[in-house]
VEXLUM-736058 format. One record per atom (N, C-alpha, C): x, z, y. Coordinates in steps of 0.2 Angstrom, whole numbers, plus 2048, in hexadecimal, padded with zeros to 3 digits. Layout:
BEGIN
> px,pz,py
> X,Z,Y
...
end
This chain:
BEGIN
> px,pz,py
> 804,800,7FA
> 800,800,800
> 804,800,806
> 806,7FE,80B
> 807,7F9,810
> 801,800,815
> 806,806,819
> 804,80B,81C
> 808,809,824
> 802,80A,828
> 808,80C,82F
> 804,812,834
> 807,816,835
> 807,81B,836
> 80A,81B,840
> 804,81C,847
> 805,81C,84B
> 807,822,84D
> 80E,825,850
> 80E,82A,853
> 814,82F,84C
> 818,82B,848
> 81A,82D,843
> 820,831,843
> 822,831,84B
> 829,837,84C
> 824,83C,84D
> 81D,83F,84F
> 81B,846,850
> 81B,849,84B
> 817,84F,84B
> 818,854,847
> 813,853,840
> 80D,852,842
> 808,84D,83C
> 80C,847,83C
> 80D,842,83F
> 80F,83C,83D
> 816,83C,836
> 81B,843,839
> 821,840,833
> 81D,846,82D
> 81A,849,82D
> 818,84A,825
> 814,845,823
> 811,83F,827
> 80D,83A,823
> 811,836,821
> 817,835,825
> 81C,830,821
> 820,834,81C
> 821,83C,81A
> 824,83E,816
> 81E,83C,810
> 817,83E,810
> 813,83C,80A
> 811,834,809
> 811,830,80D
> 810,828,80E
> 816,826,809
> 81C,827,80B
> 821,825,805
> 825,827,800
> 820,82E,800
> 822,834,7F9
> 81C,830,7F5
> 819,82C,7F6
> 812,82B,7F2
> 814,823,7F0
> 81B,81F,7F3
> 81B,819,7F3
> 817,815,7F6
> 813,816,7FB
> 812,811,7FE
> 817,80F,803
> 818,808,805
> 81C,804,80B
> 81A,807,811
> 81F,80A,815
> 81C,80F,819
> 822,80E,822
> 81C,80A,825
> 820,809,82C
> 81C,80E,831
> 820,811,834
> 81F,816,83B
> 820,815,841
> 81C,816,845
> 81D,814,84F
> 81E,81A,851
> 823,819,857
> 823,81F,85C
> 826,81D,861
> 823,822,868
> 825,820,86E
> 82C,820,873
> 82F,827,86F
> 837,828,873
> 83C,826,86E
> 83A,829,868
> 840,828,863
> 83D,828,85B
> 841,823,856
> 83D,825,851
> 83E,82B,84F
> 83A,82D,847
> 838,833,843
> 842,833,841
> 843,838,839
> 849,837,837
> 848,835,831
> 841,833,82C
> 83F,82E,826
> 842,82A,826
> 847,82B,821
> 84B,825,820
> 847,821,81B
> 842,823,818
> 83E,81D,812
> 839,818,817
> 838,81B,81D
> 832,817,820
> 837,812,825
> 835,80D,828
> 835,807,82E
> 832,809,833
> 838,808,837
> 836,80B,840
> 834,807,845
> 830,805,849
> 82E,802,84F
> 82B,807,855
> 831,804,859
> 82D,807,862
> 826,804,862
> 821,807,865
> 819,806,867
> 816,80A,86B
> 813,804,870
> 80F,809,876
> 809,806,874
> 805,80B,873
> 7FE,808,872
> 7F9,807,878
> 7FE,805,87F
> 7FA,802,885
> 7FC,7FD,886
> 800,7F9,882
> 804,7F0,880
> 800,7EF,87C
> 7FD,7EC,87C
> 7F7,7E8,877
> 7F9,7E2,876
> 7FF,7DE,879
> 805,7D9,874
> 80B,7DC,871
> 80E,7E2,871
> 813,7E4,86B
> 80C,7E7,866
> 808,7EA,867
> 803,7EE,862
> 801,7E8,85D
> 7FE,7E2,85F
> 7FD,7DC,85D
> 803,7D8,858
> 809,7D8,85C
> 811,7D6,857
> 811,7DB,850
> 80F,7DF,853
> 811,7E5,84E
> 80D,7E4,847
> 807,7E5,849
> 801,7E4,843
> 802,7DD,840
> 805,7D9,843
> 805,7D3,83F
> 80C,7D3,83A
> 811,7D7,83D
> 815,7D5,83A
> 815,7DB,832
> 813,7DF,833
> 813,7E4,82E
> 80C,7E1,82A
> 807,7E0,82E
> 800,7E0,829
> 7FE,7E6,824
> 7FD,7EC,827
> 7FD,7F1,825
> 7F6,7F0,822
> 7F5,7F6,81A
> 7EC,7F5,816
> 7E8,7FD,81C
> 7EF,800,81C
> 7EC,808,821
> 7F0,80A,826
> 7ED,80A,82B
> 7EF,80C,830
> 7EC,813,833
> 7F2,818,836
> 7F0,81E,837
> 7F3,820,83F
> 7EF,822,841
> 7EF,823,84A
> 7F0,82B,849
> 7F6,82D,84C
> 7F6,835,84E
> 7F9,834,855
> 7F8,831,858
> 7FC,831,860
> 7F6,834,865
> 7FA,835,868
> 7F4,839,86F
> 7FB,83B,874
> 7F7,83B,87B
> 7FC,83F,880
> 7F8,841,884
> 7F6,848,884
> 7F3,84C,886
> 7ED,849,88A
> 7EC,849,88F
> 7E7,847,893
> 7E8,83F,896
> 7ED,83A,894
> 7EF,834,895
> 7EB,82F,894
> 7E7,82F,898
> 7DF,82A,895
> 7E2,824,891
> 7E9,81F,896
> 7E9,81A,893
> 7EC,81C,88A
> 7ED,820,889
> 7F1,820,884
> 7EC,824,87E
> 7EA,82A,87F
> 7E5,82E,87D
> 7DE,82A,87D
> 7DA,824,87F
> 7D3,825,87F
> 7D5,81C,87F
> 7D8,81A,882
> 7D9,814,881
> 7DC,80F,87C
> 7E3,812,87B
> 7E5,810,878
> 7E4,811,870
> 7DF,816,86D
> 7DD,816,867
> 7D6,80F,865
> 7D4,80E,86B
> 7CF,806,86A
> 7D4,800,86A
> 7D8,801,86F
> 7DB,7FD,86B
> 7DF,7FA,864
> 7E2,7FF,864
> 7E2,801,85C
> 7DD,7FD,858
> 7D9,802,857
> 7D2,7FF,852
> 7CF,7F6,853
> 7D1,7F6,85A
> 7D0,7EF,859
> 7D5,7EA,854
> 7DB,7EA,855
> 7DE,7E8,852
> 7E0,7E9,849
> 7DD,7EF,848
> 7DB,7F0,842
> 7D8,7EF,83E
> 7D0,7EC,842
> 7CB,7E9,841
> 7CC,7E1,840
> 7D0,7DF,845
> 7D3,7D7,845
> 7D7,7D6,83E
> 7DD,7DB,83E
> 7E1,7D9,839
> 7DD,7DD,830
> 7D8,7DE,82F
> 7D4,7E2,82A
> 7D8,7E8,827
> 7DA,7EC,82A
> 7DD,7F3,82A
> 7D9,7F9,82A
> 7D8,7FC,825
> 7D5,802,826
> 7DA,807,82B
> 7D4,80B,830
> 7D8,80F,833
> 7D5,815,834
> 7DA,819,835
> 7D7,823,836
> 7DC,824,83D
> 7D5,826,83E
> 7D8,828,846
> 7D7,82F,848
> 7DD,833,847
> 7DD,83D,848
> 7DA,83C,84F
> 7D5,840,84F
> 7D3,842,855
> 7D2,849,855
> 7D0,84E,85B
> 7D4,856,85C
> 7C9,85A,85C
> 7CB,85F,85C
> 7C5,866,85B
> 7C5,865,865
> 7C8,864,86A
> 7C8,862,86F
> 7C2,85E,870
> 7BE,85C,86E
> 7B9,857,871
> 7B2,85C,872
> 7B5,863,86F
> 7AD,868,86F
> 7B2,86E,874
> 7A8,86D,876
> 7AA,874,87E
> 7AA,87A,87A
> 7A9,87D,873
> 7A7,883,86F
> 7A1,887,871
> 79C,881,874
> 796,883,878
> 792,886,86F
> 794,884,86A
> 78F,886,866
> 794,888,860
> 799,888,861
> 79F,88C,85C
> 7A0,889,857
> 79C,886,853
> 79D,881,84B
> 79A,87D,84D
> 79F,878,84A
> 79C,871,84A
> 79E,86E,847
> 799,868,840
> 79B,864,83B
> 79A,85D,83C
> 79C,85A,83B
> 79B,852,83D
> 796,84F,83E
> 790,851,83F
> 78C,84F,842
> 78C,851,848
> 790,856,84C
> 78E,858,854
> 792,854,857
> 78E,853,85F
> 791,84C,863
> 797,851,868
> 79A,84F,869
> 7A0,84E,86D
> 79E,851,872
> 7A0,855,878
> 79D,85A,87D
> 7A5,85D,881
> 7AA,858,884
> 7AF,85C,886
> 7B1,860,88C
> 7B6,865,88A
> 7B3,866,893
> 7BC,865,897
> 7C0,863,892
> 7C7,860,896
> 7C7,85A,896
> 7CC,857,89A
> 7CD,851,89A
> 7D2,84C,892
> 7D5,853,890
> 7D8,851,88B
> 7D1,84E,885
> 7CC,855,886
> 7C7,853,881
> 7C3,84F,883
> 7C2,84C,889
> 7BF,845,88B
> 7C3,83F,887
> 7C8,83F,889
> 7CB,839,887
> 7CC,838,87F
> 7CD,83E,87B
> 7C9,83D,873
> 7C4,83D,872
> 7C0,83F,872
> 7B9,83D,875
> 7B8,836,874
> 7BB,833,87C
> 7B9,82B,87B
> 7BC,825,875
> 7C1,828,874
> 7C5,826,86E
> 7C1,825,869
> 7BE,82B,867
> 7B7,829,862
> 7B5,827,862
> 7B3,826,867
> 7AB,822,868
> 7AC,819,867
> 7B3,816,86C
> 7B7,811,86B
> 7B8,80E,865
> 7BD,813,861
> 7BE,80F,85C
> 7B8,80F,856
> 7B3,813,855
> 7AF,811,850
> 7AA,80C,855
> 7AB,80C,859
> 7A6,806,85D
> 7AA,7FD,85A
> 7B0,7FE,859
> 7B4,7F7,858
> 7B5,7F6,853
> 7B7,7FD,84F
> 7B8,7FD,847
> 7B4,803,843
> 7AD,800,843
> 7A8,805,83E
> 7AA,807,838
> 7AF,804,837
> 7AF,807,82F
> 7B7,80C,82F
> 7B9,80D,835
> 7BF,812,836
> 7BB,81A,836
> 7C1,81E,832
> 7C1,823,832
> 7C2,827,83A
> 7C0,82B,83C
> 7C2,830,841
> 7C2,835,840
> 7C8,83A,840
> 7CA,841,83B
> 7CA,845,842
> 7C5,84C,841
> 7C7,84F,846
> 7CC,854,844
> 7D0,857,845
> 7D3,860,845
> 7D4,862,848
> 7D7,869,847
> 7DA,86E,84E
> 7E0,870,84C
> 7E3,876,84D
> 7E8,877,84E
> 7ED,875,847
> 7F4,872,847
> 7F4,870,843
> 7FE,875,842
> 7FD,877,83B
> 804,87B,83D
> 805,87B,834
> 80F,87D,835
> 810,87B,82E
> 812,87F,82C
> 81A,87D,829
> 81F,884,826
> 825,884,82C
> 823,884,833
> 827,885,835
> 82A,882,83E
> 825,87B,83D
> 827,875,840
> 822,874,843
> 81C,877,846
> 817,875,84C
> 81A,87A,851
> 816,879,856
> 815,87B,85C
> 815,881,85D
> 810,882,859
> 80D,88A,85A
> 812,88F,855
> 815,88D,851
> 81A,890,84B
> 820,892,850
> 821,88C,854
> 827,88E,85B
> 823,894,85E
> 821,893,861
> 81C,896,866
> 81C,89D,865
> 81B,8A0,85E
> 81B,8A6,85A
> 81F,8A9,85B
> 827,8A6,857
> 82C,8A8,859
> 830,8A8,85D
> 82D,8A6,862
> 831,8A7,86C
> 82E,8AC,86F
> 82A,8AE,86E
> 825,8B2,871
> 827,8BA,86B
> 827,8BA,865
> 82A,8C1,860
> 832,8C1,864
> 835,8BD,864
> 83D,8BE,867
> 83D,8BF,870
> 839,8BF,873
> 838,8BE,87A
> 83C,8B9,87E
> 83B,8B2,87C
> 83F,8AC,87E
> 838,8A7,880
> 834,8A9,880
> 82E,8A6,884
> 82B,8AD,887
> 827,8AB,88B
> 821,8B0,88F
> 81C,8AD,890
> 816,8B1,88E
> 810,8AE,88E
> 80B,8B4,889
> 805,8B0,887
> 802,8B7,882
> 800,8B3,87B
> 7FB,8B5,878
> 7F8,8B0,874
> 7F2,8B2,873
> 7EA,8AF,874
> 7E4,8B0,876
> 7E1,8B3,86E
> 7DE,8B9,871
> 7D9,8BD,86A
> 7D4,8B8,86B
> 7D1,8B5,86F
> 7CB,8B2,870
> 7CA,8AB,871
> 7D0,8A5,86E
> 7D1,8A2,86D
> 7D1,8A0,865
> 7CB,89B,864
> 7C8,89B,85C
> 7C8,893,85A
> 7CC,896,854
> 7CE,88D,850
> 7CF,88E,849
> 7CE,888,845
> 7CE,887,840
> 7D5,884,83E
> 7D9,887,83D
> 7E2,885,83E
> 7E2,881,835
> 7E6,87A,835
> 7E5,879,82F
> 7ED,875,82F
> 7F1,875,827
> 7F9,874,828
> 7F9,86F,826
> 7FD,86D,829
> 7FF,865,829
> 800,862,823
> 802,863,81E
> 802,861,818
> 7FC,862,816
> 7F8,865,817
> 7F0,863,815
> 7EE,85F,818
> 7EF,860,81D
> 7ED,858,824
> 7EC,852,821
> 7F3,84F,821
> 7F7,84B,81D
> 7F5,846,817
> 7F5,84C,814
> 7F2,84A,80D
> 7E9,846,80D
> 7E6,84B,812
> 7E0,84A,811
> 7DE,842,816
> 7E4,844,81C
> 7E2,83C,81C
> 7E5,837,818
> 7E9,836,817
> 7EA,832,811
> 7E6,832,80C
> 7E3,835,80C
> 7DE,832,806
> 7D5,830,807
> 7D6,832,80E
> 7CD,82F,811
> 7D1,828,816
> 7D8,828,814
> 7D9,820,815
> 7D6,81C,811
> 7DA,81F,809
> 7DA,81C,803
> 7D2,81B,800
> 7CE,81F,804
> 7C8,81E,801
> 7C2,81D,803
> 7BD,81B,803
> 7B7,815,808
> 7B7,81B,80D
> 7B6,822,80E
> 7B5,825,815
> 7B4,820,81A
> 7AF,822,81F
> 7AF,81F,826
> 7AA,826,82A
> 7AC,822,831
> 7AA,827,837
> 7AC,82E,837
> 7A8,832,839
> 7AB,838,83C
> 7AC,83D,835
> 7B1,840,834
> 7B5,845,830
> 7B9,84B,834
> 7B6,850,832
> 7BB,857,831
> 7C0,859,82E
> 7C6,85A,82F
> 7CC,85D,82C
> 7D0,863,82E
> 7CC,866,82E
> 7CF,86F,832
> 7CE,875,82C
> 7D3,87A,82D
> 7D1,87D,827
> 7CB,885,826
> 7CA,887,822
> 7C3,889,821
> 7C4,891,826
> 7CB,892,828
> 7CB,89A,82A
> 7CA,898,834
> 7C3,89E,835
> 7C6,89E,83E
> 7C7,8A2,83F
> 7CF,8A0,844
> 7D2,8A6,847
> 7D6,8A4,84D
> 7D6,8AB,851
> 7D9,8AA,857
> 7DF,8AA,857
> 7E2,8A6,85D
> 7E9,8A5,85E
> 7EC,8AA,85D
> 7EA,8AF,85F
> 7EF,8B5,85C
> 7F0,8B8,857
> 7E8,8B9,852
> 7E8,8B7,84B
> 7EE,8B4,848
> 7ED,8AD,848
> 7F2,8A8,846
> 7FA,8AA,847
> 7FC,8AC,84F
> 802,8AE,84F
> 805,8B4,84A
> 7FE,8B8,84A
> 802,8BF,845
> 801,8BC,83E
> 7FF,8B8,83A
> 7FE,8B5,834
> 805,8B4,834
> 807,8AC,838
> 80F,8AA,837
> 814,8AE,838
> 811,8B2,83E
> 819,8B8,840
> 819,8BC,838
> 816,8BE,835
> 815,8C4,82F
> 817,8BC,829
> 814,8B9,829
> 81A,8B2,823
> 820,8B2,824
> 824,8B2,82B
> 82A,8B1,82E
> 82D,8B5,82C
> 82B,8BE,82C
> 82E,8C2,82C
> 82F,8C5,835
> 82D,8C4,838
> 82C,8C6,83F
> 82A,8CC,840
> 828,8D1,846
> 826,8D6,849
> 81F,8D1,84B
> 817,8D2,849
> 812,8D3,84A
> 812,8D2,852
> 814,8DA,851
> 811,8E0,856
> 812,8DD,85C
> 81A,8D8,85E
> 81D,8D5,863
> 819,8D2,865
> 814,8CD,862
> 811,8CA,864
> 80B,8CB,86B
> 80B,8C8,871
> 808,8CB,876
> 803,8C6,877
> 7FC,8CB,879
> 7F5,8C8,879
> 7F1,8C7,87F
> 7ED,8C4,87E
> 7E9,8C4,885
> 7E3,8C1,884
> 7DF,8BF,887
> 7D8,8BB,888
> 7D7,8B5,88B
> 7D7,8B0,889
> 7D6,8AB,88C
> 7D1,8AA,891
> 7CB,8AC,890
> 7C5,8AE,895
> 7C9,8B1,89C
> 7CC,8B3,89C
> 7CF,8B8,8A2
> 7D5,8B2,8A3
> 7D8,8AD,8A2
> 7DC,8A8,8A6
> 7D9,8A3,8A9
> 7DC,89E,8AC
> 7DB,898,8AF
> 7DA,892,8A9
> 7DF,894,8A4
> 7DE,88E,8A0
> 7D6,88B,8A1
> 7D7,884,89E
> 7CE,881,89E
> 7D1,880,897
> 7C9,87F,894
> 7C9,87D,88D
> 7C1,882,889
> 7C1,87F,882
> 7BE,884,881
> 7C0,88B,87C
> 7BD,88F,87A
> 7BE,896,876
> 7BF,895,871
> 7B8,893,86F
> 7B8,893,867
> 7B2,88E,865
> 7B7,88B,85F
> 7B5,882,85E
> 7B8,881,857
> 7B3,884,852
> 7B4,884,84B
> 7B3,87F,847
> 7B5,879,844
> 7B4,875,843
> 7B2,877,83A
> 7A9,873,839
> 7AA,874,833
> 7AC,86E,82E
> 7B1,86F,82A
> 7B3,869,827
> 7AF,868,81F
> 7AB,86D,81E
> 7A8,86D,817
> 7A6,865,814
> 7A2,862,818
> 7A0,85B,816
> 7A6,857,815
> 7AC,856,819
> 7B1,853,816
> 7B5,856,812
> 7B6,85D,811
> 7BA,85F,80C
> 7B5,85D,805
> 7B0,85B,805
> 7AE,85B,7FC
> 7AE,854,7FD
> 7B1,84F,801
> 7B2,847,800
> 7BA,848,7FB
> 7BD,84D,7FC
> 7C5,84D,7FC
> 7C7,852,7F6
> 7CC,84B,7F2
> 7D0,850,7EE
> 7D3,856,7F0
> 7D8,854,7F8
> 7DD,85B,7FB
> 7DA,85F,7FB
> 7DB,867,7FC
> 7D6,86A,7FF
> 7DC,86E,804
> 7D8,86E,80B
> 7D8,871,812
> 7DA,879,810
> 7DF,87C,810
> 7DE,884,80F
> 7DE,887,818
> 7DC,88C,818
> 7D9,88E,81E
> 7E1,892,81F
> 7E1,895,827
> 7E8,898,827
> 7EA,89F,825
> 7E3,8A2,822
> 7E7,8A9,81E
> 7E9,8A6,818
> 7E8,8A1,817
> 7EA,89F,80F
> 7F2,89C,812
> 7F1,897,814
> 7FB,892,814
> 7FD,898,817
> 7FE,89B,81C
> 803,89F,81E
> 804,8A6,818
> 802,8A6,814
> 803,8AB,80F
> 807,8A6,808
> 808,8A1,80B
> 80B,89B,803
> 80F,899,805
> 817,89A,80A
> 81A,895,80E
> 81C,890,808
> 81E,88A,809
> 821,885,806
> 81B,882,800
> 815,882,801
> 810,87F,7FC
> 80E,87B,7FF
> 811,873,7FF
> 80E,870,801
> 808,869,7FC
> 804,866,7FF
> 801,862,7FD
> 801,85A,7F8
> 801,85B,7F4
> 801,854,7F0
> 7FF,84D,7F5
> 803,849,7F5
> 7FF,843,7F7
> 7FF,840,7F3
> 7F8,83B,7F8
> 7F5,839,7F3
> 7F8,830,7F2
> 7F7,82F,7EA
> 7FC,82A,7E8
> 7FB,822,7EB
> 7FF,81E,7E9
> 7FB,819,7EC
> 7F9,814,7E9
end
């Protein structure tokens, strides 16, 4: 299978080229500054706001699945537009596509939400996924759109940094009791897209794991996996800052976890199993 994977130096992107080529498929990856360090996968620069290198591109690979994890925060042209574009020319070149999209597009006005609920955002970053959505199943109906949320692994997300600057006091800052998600590990991710590639799935899908918890929750999980000081950890309330966003925005992923071989473990489960990671699915 003939995989290309947009956005594949990120953090989800190089575990989908470690599982895309651990599975044998032919597996090419894009990225915007530099490539991944996947030596089994083929690298090309792409900006998904050139709709003539995107169009070189697809033709010269001829990809059967293509997977979008690209986004730049509130970046319309890149974040809302450039995943239509995409889809277009996935559609042109008959390409299955799964396009990651974020728990961002809900205001936590009603706290759980499973694929039938419509999109409600209230930042600009969750407008512009949002329209992404709406876009690409408008030009390619039969494409996947995966929502998740927080996405952390054994060691190598954001928030895994994030835990450890703050226990060691190399950052400053807090981490929110009142800040609620469904945190789900990248190798579960991974997996599960790859395989609602592999398989007739279309339109909207959940992929987040079945535990919610607060950002500081979460941090005192990983600090106590890591072997950390908990206690270090320092708190606060989101409600009581500037930040905009919403609180709490539970994705429920039950309807796509019973399409799917992988299963989603929630974060009290992976942060108690370091190094368990997920089979990919073959090709």
């Amino acid at each position: 299978m003939r995989v290309l994977i947009i956005g594949g130096s990120g953090f989800l992107g190089a575990e989908l080229v470690r599982q895309a080529t651990a599975a044998g498929h032919s597996t090419t990856a894009t990225y915007a500054t530099g490539p991944g360090d996947a030596s089994q996968a083929a690298w090309c620069p792409l900006d998904l706001r050139d709709a003539s290198r995107l169009d070189a591109v697809m033709a010269e690979i001829g990809p059967q699945i293509v997977i979008n994890t690209s986004s730049r925060k509130d970046d319309w042209a890149v974040t809302a537009q450039g995943p239509v574009r995409l889809a277009k020319a996935a559609a042109t070149y008959g390409s299955r596509l799964v396009h990651v999209s974020s728990d961002a597009v809900f205001s936590g006005a009603r706290v759980h939400y499973d694929e039938t609920c419509l999109p409600d955002p209230v930042t600009p970053y969750g407008a512009a996924k949002a329209a992404a959505e709406t876009g690409v199943l408008a030009v390619h109906p039969e494409a996947v759109v995966a929502r998740t949320s927080l996405i952390v692994g054994d060691g190598g997300s954001v928030h895994e940094q994030a835990v450890h600057e703050l226990v060691t006091g190399t950052r400053s800052g807090v981490l929110f009791t009142d800040d609620i998600r469904c945190p789900v590990h990248v190798a579960d991710l991974a997996a599960a897209l790859l395989e609602l590639a592999s398989n007739d799935a279309s339109g909207i899908n959940h992929l987040a794991g079945p535990d919610a918890v607060s950002r500081h929750e979460l941090g005192t999980l990983i600090a106590r996996r890591d072997g950390l000081d908990a206690s270090r950890l320092p708190e606060g309330l989101r409600a009581h800052s500037t930040l905009p966003g919403a609180l709490d925005v539970r994705l429920d992923s039950r309807a796509t976890q019973r399409k799917l071989i992988t299963t989603l473990r929630g974060a009290r489960q992976f942060c108690m199993a370091t190094g368990v990671i997920a089979q990919p699915v073959g090709p």
